[in-house]
C-alpha positions in Angstrom: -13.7 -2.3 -26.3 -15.7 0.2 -25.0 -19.5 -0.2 -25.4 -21.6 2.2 -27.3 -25.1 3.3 -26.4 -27.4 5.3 -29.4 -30.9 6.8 -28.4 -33.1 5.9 -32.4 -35.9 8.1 -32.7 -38.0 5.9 -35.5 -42.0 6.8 -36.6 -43.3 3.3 -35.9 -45.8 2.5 -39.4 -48.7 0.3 -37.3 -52.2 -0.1 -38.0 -54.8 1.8 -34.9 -55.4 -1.8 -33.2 -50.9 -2.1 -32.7 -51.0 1.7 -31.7 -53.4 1.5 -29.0 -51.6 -1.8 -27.4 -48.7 0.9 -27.5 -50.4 3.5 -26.0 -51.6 1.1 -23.2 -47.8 -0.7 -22.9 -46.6 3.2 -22.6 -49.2 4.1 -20.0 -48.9 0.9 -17.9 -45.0 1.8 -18.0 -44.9 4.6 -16.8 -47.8 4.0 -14.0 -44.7 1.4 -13.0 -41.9 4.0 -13.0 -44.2 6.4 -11.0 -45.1 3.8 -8.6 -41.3 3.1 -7.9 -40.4 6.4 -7.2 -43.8 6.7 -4.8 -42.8 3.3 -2.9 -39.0 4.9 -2.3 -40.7 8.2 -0.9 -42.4 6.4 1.5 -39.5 6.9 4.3 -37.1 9.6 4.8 -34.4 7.3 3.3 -34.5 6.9 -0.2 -33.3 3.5 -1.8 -31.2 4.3 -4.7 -30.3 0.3 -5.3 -32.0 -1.1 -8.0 -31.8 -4.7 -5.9 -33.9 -2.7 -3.1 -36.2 -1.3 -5.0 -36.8 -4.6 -6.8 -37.4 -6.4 -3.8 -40.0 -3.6 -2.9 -42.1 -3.0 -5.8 -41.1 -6.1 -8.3 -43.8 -8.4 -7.4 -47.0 -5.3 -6.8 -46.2 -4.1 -10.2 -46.5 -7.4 -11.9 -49.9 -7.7 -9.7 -51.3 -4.2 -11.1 -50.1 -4.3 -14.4 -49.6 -6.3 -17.7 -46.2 -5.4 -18.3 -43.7 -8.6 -18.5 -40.8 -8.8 -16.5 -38.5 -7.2 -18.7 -40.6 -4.0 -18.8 -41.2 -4.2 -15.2 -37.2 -4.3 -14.9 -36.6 -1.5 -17.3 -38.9 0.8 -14.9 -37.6 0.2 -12.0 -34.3 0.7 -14.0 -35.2 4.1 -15.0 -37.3 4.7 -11.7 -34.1 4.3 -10.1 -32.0 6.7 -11.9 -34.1 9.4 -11.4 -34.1 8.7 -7.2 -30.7 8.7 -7.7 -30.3 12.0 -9.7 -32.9 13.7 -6.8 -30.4 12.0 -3.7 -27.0 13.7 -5.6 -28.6 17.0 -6.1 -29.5 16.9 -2.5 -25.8 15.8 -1.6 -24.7 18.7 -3.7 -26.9 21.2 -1.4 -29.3 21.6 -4.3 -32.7 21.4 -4.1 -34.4 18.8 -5.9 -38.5 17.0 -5.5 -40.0 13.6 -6.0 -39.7 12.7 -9.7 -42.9 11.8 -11.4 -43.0 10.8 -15.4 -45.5 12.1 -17.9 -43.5 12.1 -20.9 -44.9 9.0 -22.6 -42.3 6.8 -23.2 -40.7 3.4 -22.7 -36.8 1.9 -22.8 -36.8 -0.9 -24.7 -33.7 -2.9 -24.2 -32.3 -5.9 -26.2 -34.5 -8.3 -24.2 -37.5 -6.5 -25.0 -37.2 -5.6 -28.7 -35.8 -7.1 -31.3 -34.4 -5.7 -34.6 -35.3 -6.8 -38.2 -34.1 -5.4 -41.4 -37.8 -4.0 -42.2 -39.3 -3.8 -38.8 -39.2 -3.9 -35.0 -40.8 -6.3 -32.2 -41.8 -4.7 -29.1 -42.4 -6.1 -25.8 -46.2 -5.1 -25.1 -48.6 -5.1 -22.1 -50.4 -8.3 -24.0 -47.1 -10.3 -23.8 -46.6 -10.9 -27.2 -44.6 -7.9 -30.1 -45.6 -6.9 -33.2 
C-alpha cells in the first residue's frame, strides 16, 4: 500500500498567550532552516545528505534555539530539500541562488503533533503543546 501525504490548512482557535509561543516556535524554526542552508553554503560543495547536514548543524541549533529535537529534525529536513532543489537546477544548467525562508511556517510531523477529535497539540519552542 502506497502511502498518502495531505497538506491541512486549519485556523488554529488559541488564546494571544498560545499564539505568541507560536509565533516564536515559527520564528525560531525557520532561523533553524535558514541556518542550515547558510552552514551548507559555507564551501563550494553543497551537502545535500540530511546525515551531513545533521552532523553539521544538529547540535549549534539546539544551542541557539528552543526548538526540541523533532523540530530541529524537521528543519534540517526541509533545509535539505531546498539545497537539493538549488544543486538539481544547477545540474540541469539552470540558474538557481542560496535559499533563504521567510514564509512563516513550520512542518509538523507525527512526532511533533498529535491529533484529537476537537483539537491539536503542537510541538513548541517551550517544550511542551497546547
Amino acid at each position: 500500500m502506497a502511502e498518502v501525504r495531505r497538506t491541512v490548512v486549519a485556523k488554529l482557535d488559541m488564546d494571544d498567550s498560545d499564539a505568541t509561543l507560536l509565533h516564536e516556535t515559527v520564528e525560531e524554526y525557520l532561523w533553524a532552516c535558514n541556518y542550515v542552508v547558510q552552514d551548507a553554503w559555507r564551501d563550494d560543495y553543497k551537502p545535500t545528505s540530511k546525515t551531513k547536514l545533521h552532523d553539521g548543524t544538529y547540535s549549534d541549533v539546539r544551542e541557539q534555539t528552543r526548538l526540541q529535537a523533532n523540530l530541529v529534525q524537521s528543519a534540517r529536513n526541509r533545509a535539505a530539500e531546498a539545497i537539493k532543489g538549488v544543486v538539481s537546477r544547477w545540474q540541469n544548467g539552470k540558474k538557481a541562488s542560496q535559499p533563504h525562508f521567510t514564509t512563516p511556517s513550520v512542518r509538523y510531523d507525527k512526532r511533533s503533533a498529535t491529533f484529537h477529535d476537537d483539537h491539536v497539540s503542537l510541538s513548541t519552542v517551550h517544550s511542551s503543546t497546547f
